[in-house]
N, C-alpha and C positions, 0 to 999 in steps of 0.2 A: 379484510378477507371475508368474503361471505361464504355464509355456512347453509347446508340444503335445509329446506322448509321440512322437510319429511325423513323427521329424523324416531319416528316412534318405534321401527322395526329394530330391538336393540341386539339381534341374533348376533355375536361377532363380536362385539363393541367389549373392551376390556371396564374397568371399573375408572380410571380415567375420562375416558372418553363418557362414560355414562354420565359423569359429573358435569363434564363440558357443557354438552347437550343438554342437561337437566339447567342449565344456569342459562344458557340460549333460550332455551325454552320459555322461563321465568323471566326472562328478560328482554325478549322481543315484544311483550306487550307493549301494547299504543301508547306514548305519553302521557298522554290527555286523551278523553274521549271524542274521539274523529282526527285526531290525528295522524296524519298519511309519510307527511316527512321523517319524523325522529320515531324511532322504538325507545323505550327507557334507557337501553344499554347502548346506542348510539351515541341519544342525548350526552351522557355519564360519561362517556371516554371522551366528547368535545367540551364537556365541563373541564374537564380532568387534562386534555391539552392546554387549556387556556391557563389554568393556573398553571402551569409547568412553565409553558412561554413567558408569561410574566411575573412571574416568583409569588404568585401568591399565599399567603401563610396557611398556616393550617386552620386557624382559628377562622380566618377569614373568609376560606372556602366553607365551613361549616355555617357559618353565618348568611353566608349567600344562597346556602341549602335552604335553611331555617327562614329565608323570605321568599324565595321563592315557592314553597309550599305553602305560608300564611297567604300572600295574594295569590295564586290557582293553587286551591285544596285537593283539587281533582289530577293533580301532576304527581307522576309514579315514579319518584326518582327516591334513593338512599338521603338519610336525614342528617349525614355527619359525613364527616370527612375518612374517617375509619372504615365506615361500611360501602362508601366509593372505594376504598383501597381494597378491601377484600373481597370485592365484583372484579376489581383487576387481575388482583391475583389467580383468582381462579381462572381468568382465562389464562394465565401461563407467563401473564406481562410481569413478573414480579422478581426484582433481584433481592441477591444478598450482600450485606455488609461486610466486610473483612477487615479488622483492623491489621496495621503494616506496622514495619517496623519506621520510623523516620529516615535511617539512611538504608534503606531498602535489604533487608541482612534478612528478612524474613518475614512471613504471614502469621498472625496469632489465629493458629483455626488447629484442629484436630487436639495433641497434646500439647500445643504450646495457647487454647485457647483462655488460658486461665489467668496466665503468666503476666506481669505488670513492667516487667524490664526486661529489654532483648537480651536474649543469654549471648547473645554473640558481639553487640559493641556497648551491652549496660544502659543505651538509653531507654528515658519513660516512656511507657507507653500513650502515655495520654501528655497533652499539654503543660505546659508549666505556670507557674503566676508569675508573672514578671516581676513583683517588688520580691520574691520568695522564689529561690530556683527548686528549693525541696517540698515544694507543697505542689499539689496537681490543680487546676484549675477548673472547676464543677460549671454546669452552666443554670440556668436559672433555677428549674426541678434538680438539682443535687446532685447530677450523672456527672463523671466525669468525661473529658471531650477527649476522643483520640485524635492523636498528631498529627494522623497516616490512616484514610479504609478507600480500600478496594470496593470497587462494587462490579456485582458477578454475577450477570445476565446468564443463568444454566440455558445451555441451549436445546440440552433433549426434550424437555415440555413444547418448545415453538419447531422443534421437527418434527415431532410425533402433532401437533396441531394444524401443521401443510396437510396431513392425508386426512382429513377433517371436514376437509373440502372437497366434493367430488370432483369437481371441474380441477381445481390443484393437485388434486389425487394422481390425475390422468396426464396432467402436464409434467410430474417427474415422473413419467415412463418416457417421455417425449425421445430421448436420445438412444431407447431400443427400441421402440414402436414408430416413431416416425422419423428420425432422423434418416436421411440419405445419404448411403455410404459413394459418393460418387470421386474418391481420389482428391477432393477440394477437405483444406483447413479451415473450417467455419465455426466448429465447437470441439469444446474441450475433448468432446467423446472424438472426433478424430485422431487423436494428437497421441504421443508417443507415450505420455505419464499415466493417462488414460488406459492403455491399451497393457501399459508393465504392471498397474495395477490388477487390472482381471488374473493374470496369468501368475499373481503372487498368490493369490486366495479365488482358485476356479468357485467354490461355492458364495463367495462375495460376488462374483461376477453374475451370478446365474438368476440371484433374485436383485432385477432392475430398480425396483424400488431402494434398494439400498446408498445412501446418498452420497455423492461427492462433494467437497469441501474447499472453496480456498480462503486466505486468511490474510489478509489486508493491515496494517497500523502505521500512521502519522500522527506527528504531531501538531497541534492548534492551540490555539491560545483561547480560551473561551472567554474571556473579557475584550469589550469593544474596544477599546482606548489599549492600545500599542506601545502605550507608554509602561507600560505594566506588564513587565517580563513575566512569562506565567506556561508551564507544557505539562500540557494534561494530551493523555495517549489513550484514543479508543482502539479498542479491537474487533475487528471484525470479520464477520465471516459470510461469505459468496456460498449459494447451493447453484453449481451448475449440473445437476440432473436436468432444469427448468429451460426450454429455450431460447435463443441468444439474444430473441427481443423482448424478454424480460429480466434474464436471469439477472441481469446488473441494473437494473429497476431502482432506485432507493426502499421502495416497500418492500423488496425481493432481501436485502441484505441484513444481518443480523448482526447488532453489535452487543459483544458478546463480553468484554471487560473494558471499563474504564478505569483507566491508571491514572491517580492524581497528578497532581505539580507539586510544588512549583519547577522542579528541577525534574529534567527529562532522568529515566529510569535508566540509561546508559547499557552498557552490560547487564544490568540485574534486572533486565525485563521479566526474565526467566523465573523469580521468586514468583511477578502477579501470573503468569502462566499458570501456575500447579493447577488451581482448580478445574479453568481450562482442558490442561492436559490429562487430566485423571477421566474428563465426562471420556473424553475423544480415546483413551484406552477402551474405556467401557464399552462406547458405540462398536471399537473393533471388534474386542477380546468378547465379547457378550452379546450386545443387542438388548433390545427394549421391546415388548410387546406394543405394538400400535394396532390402533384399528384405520381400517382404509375403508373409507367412505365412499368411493368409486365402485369398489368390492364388496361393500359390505361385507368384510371378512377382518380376522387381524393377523397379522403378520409378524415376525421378525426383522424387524430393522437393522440395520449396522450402517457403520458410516465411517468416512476415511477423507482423512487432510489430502489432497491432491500437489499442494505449491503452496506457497507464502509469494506475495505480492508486494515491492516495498523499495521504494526511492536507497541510490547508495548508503546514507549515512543507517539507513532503518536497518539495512541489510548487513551492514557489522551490530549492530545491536541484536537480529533474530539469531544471527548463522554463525554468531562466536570469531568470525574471520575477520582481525583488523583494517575497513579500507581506506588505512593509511599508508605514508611511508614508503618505503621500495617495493613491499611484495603489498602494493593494494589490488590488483588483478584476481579475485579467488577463483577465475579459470585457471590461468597459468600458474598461479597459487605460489610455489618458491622458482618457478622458472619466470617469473613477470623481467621482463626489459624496462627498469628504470634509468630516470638518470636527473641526479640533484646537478640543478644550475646554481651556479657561483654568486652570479649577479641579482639574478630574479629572484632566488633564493625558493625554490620550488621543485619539486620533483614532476618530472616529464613520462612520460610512456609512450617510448619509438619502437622502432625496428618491428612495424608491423609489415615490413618484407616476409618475416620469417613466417606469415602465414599466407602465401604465396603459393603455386605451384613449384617445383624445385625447377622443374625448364624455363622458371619465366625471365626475361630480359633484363626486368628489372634489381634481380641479386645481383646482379654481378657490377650494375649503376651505381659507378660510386663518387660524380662529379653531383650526379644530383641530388645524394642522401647524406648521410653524415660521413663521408670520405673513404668506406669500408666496404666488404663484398659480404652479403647475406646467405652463407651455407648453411645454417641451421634447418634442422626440420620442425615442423610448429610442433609447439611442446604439449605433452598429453593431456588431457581433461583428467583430473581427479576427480574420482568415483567414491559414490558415498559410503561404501562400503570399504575402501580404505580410510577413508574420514574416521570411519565409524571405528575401525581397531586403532588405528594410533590415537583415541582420543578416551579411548574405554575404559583405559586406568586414571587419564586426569582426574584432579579433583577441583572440584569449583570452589569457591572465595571469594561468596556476595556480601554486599554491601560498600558504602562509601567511605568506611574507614578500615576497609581489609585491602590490602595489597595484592594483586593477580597474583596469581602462581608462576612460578619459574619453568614450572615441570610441561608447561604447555610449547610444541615445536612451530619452528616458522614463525608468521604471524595470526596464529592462535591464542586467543583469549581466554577461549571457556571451552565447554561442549552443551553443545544447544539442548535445552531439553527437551525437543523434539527429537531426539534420538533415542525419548524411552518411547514413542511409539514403536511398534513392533516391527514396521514395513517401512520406515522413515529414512534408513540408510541404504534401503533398494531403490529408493524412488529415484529413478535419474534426472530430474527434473525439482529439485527440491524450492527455491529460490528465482522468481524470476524479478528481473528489476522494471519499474513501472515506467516506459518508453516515454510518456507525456511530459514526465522530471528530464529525463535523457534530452530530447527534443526542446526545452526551454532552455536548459545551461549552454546549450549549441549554440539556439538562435541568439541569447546575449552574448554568445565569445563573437560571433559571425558580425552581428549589426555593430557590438561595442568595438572592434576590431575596426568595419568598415568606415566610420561614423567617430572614431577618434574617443568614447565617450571616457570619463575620468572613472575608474573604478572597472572599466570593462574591457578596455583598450587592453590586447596580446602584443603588440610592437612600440615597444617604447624604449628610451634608453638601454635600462639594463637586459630587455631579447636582447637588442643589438652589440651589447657586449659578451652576452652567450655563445652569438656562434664567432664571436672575436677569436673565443677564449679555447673554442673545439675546431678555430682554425678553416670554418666551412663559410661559402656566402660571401666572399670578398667583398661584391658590389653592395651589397648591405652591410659590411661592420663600416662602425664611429671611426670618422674621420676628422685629426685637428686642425684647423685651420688658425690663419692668422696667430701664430707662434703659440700654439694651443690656448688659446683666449679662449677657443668656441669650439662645438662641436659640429659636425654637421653629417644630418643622416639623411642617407640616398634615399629617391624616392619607391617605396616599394610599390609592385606591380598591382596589388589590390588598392593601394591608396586612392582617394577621394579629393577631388578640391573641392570648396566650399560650395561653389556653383551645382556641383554634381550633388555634394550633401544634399543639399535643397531641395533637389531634382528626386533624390532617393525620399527623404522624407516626405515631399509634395504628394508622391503616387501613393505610399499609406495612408497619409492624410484624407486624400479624397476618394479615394476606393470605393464602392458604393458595394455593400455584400448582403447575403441574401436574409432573413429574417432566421433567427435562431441560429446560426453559423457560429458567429463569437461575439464578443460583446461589445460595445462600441470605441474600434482599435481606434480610432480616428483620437480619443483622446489621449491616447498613450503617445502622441508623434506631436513632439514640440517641433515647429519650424524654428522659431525662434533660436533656440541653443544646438537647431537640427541635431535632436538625440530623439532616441524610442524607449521611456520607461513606462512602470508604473501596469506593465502587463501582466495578465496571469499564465500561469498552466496552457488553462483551454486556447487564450491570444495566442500562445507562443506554437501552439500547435497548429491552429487555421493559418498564423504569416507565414511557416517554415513550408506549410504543404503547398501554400497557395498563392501567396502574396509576393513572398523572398524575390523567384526568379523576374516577376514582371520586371522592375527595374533594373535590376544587377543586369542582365541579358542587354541593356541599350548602354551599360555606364562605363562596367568593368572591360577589362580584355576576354578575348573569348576563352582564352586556357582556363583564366580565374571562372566567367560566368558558365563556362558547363561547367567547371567542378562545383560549384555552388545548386545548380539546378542538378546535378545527378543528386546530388546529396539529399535535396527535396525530395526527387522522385524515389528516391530509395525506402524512406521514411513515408508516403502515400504509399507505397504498394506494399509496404510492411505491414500497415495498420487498417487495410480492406477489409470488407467483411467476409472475403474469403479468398483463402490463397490457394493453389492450386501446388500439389506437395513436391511436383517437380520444380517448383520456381522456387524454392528455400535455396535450394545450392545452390542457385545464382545470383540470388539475394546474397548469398555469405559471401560469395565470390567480388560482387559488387561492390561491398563496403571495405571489403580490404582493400582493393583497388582505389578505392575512394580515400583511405583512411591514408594511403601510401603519397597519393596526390597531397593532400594536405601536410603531408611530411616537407613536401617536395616547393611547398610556396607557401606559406604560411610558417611565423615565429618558432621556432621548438617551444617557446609559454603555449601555444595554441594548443598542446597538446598534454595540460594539467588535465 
């Protein structure tokens, strides 16, 4: 981030920001004399990436200080490894340690930061000796090692550091100063959470500088070798004040907690939250003095969580709502339409007639859906603010050797502690799920379905004894032959012969697409065993938008190949960089339609 040259006028500037600047100042000297490329404090933070990327020790960065100053005397960089850390610090780059408890029961910080054994499951706080389970294990200098820390990137020093910048200053006005209000969905500032936000807190709406927030977390494995099960959970956090061809930048996003491993934090994300949660009350209930370098002035900050961003399984871990089992739907919430299959042994999700117009043709079709008439009226969206009182007297019960609580209804786990922000159960928009994850698990049901693959394949024996079993599909259930010796299963209407597989894999294959699109699919599509693995995310998103229909359009039938190509085009017009606010309700309209087709030729498995 660059910071203005002409930072002397300090009229405005809180004691903070004088600091900042006084270290800018001190630190944009020349390297060396005639030096044009590095200032000192450039130099110092690509030293200081370098040894991050490849682990270099501490002693060892000090050492490489200490040569590099004996051969050029005239180089103005810090002599230790220490006083690069506390040049970082000061710019705001600096976290803090937390130690955890091992099965996640709690944080040793505030009154509990003294304590040597978790009051809540007795184990040690720090590591153990392996010949000796009652001794702690010291490491070289005589500390002992904790089992479990948190580490907790504060985020108000690096928001109060964006207005720092006068050019950055100006770009979070961007979404009241220059955004165009013209009926099109292009930024968050059009959009409804946006908009329920201003009208919770008029005086939060009125000063634009004031920041909006979203909050992202997956899981990765930070060791290379995959053989080595390991889930370490960043957290992070989006400022969309910033325009939409920055705001999602990598330099633009703040990560803001990393959760250790080895074992994912499950339900008890909620313990590494706290610290988290208490700044993001602050920003509400309070504010931060900043200074805005645009204005040379300072101001009153506040800031506010907008959504959480977050693949299915992440989204039972934020939102406390199980999505397993029957009621995995946290729309339809206890009204979800399941249904465990016998064979497959799987829980299905039908009867999306019921969200249908009630005049439409289709309810009352019952040769082509699961043999029954659909009168229901689609069942109501839960609101956060009933969330919010049926959950208000639960009590939580972290950690991995405490049992859930009984006293939680439905498929309720906890209560999010995003529910002690103050505005968190009005936001109607709390939770949105990441489309890019939605759109891979498709395309592998879609190609492993089309393409027979082992592990991905929807239509296999026991589908076809599914809808045996609920009596629907005659010309697809198992039929015995030959005094039941053998089985033998009709040819469904999406199916493939080998010739076509080919034909489907060949056109991936040789695709020619354009530079930076995706990444080279060509080698995810074996002819050979005609299967498509080994894709990511971003592939499974460029073939479903782009790639899917060329083939399927000359191979499949035409019923099967538009259903496949609306499917695409539903998913490209979903993910434009602007959608026009009357085309949402057709969009919804669209994908139920779609979702219904898919009922209607494709496995009931297709629909896990």
């Amino acid at each position: 981030m660059a910071v203005d040259d002409d930072t002397d006028d300090e009229e405005g500037q809180n004691e903070e920001a004088k600091k900042f600047y006084n270290l800018i100042n001190g630190a944009s000297q020349e390297l060396y004399p005639g030096c044009k490329k590095f200032s000192t404090l450039s130099f110092t933070i690509r030293l200081y990436l370098l040894k991050c990327l490849h682990g270099w020790s501490n002693a060892s960065f000090t050492s490489f200080l200490e040569l590099l100053k004996e051969a050029m005397p005239d180089i103005n960089i810090p002599l230790s490894f220490h006083k690069t850390k506390s040049m970082i610090r000061d710019l705001g780059l600096d976290y803090k340690k937390i130690d955890a408890c091992p099965n996640d029961c709690l944080l040793y910080r505030k009154e509990l930061k003294d304590e040597k054994h978790c009051c809540v499951c007795g184990t040690s706080r720090y590591t153990e000796n392996s010949s000796d389970n009652s001794k702690n294990q010291p490491d070289k200098k005589g500390r002992l090692i904790p089992a479990k820390t948190l580490r907790y990137f504060p985020i108000i020093p690096r928001l109060q550091r964006l207005f720092m910048c006068s050019k950055m200053a100006a770009s979070l006005r961007w979404h009241d100063e220059e955004c165009v209000k013209d009926g099109t969905l292009k930024h968050p500032a059009d959009g409804l959470a946006w908009k329920n936000l201003d009208e919770i807190d008029e005086e939060f709406a009125k000063e634009s500088r004031n920041i909006r927030l979203g909050l992202s977390s997956d899981e990765f494995n930070p060791f290379r070798s995959m053989n080595i099960s390991w889930s370490t959970w960043p957290v992070m956090l989006m400022v969309y004040n910033l325009p939409p061809w920055i705001c999602m930048k990598p330099e633009y996003c703040m990560l803001s907690l990393l959760i250790p491993g080895p074992q994912s934090p499950g339900k008890d994300i909620d313990v590494y939250l706290q610290p988290l949660i208490e700044d993001l009350k602050l920003l509400w209930e309070k504010g931060v003095e900043t200074c805005n370098a645009s204005k040379n002035e300072t101001f009153h900050m506040r800031a506010a969580l907008l959504w959480i961003i977050n693949d299915f399984p992440a989204y039972a871990m934020l939102s406390g709502w199980s999505t397993k089992e029957k009621l995995a739907c946290p729309c339809c919430n206890k009204n979800s339409s399941s249904l465990q299959l016998k064979h497959s042994r799987k829980t299905v999700y039908m009867d999306h007639r019921v969200f249908l117009p009630m005049d439409h043709p289709w309810r009352t079709n019952t040769r082509s859906f699961n043999g029954k008439q659909e009168l229901r009226r689609p069942p109501p969206v839960i609101e956060g603010t009933e969330i919010f009182e049926m959950l208000q007297n639960a009590e939580n019960a972290f950690g991995k050797k405490q049992s859930t609580s009984n006293s939680f209804p439905w498929n309720w786990k906890k209560r999010s502690i995003f529910f002690e922000l103050p505005y968190w159960h009005k936001n109607p928009l709390c939770h949105n799920l990441d489309v890019m994850y939605i759109e891979k698990n498709i395309l592998d049901s879609v190609i492993g379905t089309l393409l027979d693959i082992p592990g991905k394949i929807k239509d296999h024996l026991n589908a076809r004894y599914d809808l045996k079993e609920m009596g629907i599909w005659k010309n697809l259930q198992p039929k015995e032959v030959n005094n039941g010796k053998r089985i033998k299963l009709a040819k469904a209407c999406f199916s493939m012969t080998a010739v076509e597989k080919s034909v489907f894999c060949g056109v991936l294959k040789t695709t020619k697409l354009p530079d930076g699109s995706a990444l080279n699919i060509s080698r995810c599509v074996h002819l050979r065993e005609r299967k498509v693995s080994g894709h990511k995310t971003h592939d499974a998103h460029f073939m479903l938008h782009y790639l899917l229909p060329i083939p399927i359009k000359s191979i499949l039938p035409d019923h099967v190949a538009i259903l496949l190509i609306r499917l695409s085009s539903f998913f490209r017009r979903l993910c434009k960089k602007f959608i026009i606010l009357e085309e949402i309700d057709l969009l919804e309209l669209d994908i139920i339609e779609i979702l219904c087709h898919l009922e209607r030729i494709f496995p009931l498995v297709f629909l896990t």
